[in-house]
C-alpha positions as CSV (number, residue, x, y, z in Angstrom):
1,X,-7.3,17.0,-2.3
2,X,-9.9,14.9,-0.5
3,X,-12.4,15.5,-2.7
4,X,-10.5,15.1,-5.5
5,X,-9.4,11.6,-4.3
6,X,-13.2,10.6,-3.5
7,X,-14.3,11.9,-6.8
8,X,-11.6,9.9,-9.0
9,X,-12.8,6.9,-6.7
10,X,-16.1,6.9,-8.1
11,X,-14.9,7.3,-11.5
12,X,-12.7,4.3,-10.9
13,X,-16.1,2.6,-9.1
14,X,-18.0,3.6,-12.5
15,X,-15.4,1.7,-14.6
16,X,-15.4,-1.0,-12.5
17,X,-19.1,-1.3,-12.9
18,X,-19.0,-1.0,-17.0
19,X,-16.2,-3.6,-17.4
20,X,-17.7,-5.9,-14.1
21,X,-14.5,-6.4,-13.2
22,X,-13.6,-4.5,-9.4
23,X,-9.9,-4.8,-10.2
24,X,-9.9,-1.6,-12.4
25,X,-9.3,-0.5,-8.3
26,X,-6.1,-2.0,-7.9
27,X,-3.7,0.3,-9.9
28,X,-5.3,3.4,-8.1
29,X,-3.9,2.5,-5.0
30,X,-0.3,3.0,-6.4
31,X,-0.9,6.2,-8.5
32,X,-3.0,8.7,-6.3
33,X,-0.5,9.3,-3.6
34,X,3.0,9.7,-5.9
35,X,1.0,12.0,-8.0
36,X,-1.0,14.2,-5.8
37,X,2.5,15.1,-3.5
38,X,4.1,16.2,-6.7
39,X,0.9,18.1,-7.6
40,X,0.4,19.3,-4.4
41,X,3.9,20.1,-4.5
42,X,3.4,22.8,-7.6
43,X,0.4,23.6,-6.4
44,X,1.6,25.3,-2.8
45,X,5.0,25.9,-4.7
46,X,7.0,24.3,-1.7
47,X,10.0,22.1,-2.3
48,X,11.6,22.2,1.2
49,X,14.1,19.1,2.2
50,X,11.2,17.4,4.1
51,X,9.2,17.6,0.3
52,X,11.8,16.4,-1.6
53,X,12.4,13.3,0.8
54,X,8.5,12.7,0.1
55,X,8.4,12.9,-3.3
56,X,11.1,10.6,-3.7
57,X,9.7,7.9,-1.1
58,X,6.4,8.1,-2.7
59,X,7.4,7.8,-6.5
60,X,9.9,5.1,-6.0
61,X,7.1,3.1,-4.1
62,X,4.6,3.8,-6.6
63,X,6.8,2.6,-9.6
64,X,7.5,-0.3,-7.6
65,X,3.7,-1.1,-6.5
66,X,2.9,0.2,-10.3
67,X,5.2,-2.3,-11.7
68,X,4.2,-5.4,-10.5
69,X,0.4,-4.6,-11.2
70,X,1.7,-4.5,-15.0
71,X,3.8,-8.1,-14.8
72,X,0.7,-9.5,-13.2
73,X,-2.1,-7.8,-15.1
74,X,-4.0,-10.6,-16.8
75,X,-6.6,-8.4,-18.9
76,X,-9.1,-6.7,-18.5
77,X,-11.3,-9.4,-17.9
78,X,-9.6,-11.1,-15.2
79,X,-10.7,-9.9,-11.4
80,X,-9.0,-10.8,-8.5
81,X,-9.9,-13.6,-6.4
82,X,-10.5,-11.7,-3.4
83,X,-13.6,-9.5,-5.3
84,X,-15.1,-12.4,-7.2
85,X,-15.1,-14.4,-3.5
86,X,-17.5,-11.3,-2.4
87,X,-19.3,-11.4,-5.3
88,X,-20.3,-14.9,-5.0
89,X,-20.8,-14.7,-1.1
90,X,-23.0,-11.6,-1.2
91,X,-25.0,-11.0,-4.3
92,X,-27.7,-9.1,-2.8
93,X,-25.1,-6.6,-0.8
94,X,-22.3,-7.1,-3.0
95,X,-23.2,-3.7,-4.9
96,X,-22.7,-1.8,-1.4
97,X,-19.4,-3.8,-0.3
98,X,-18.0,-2.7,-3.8
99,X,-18.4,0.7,-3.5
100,X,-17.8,1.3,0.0
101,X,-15.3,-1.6,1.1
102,X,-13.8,-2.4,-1.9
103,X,-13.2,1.3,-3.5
104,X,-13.9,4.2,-0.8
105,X,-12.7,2.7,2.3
106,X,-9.4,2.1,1.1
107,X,-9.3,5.1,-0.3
108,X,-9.8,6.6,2.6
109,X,-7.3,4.6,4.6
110,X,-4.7,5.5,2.3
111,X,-5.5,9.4,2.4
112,X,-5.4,9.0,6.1
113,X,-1.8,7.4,6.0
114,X,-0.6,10.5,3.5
115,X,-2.4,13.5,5.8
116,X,1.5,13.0,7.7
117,X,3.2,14.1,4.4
118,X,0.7,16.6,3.0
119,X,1.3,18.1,6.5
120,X,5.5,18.2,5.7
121,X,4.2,20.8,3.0
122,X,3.0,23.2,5.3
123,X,6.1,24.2,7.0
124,X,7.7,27.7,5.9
125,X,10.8,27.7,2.9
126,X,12.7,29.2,5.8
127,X,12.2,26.8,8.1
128,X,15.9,25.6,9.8
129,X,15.4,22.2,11.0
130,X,17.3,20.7,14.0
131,X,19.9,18.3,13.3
132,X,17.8,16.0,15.2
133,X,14.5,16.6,12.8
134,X,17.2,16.4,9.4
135,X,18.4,12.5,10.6
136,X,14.4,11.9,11.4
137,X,13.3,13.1,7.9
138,X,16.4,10.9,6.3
139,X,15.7,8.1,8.5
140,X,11.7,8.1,7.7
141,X,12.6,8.2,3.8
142,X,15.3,5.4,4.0
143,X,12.7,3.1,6.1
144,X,10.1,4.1,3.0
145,X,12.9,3.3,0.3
146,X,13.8,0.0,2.3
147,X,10.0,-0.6,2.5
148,X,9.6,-0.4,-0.9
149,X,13.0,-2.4,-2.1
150,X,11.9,-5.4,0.1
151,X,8.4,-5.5,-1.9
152,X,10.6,-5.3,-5.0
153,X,12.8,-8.7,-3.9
154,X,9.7,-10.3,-2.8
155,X,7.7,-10.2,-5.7
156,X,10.5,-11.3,-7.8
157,X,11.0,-14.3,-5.3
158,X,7.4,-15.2,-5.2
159,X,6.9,-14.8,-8.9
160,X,10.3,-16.7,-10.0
161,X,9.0,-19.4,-6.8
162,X,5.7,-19.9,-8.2
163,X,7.1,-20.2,-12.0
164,X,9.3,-22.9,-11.1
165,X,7.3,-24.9,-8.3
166,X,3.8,-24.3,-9.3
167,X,1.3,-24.9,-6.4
168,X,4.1,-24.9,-3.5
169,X,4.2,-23.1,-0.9
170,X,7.2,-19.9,-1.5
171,X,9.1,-20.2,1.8
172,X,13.0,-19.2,0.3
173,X,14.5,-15.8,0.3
174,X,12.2,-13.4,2.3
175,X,9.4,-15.7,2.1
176,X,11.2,-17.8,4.6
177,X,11.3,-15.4,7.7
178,X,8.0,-13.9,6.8
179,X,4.5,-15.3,5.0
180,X,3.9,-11.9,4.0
181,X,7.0,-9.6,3.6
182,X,5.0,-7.7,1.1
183,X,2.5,-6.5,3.1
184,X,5.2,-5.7,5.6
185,X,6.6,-3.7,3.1
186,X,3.8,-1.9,2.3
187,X,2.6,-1.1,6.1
188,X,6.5,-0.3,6.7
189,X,6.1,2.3,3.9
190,X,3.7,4.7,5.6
191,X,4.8,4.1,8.9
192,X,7.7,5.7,6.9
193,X,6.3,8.2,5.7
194,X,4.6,8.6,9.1
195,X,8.6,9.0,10.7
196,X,9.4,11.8,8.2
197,X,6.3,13.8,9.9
198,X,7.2,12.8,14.0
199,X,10.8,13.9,13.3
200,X,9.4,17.5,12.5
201,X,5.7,17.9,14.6
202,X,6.2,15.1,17.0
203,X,3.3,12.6,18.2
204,X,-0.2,13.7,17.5
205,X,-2.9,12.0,15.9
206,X,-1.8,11.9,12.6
207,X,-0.4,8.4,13.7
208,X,-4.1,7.2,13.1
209,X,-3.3,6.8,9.1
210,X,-0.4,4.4,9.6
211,X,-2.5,2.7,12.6
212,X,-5.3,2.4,10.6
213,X,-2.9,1.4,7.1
214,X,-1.6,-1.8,9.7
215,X,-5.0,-3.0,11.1
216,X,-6.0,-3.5,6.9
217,X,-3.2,-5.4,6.5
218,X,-3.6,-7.2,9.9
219,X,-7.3,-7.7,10.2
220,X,-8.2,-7.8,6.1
221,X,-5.6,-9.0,3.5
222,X,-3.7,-11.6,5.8
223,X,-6.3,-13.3,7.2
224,X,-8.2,-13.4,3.5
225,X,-4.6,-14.5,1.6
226,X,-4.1,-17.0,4.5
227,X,-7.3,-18.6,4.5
228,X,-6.9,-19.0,0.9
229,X,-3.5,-20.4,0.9
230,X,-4.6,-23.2,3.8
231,X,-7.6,-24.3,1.5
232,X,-5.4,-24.4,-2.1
233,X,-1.9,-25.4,-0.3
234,X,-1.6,-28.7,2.0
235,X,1.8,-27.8,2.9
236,X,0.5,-24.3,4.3
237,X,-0.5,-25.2,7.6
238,X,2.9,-26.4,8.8
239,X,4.5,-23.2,7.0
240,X,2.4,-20.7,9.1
241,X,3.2,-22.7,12.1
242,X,7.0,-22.1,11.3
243,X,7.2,-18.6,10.0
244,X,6.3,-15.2,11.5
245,X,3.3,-13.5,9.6
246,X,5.6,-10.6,9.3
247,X,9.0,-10.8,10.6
């Protein structure tokens, strides 16, 4: 599967190369992981409780992820800010961040933060799961649903905001006790997804995924998306001041 996931990366790399446009990325991120559970689902032929939880976590966020790419996809010759910002900063090594920042290492970071539920398929058909493990699988899945519904209302909110108040800064709805309650949605999700695992093996190392899913968001996309917003938005400064990055 991790071959598989590296492979289609470099096909999505390759695309990204023939159109020039690094974006081609973007919807990738939302499709892999909904689609390999359910393949790896008919694959090992296990469709235990703990897989059923999964698959239903991971499609509804996927949709969810999937369907705001669509409402926001501008063409194909439209790249996002963030990857035309490297191109113009690094010319010379912008060839190596694409590949290897921009496509594989999220990649990777992502496969990292699903290794918890590829692990929920190993467990035996016959397994009977404590009462304690059955509220921990339920609870993980209703934190990735949640996750996932509050990236949903956010989106909305933002894109409704920004319609009617173009070059504002969104602080109403969810946008007013957080400055980025989508990417606390989307760490929420795999910590999630990361819940559903601890209620059945307990705490190992496959924490690292969801560890390593929060410092992206922490040391990456917030910083970028605020730096951004304090250089467009005058109004900015005295909002981040205000309002919790998260929650």
């Amino acid at each position: 599967m991790l071959f598989a996931d590296i492979l289609a990366t470099v096909v999505v790399w390759a695309f990204g190369l023939l159109y020039k446009n690094v974006s081609v990325y973007d919807p990738y991120w939302s499709v892999f992981p909904p689609v390999a559970f359910l393949l790896w689902a008919f694959y090992t032929g296990v469709w235990t409780l703990p897989v059923i939880l999964l698959l239903v976590a991971s499609w509804y966020w996927g949709w969810r992820l999937t369907r705001n790419w669509v409402i926001t996809f501008k063409g194909i010759a439209y790249e996002d800010w963030r990857y035309t910002k490297y191109r113009s900063l690094h010319p010379l090594l912008f060839h190596l961040i694409n590949f290897f920042g921009l496509n594989m290492m999220p990649t990777l970071v992502v496969f990292a933060a699903m290794l918890p539920g590829l692990k929920l398929f190993e467990l035996p058909v016959s397994n009977q799961f404590s009462t304690l493990g059955i509220v921990g699988l339920c609870v993980g899945c209703m934190v990735c649903l949640v996750s996932a519904t509050i990236q949903l209302i956010a989106d909305k909110q933002s894109h409704d905001f920004r319609a009617a108040h173009p070059g504002k800064v969104c602080n109403i709805g969810l946008w007013k006790h957080g400055r980025h309650p989508n990417y606390f949605g989307e760490i929420q999700f795999w910590w999630g997804i990361w819940i559903m695992y601890a209620s059945i093996y307990g705490f190992d190392v496959y924490i690292g995924g969801a560890i390593a899913m929060t410092a992206l968001f922490v040391g990456i996309s917030v910083p970028l998306m605020e730096k951004r917003q304090l250089a467009n938005k005058p109004d900015y400064a005295a909002y981040r001041k205000q309002t919790r990055m998260f929650i």
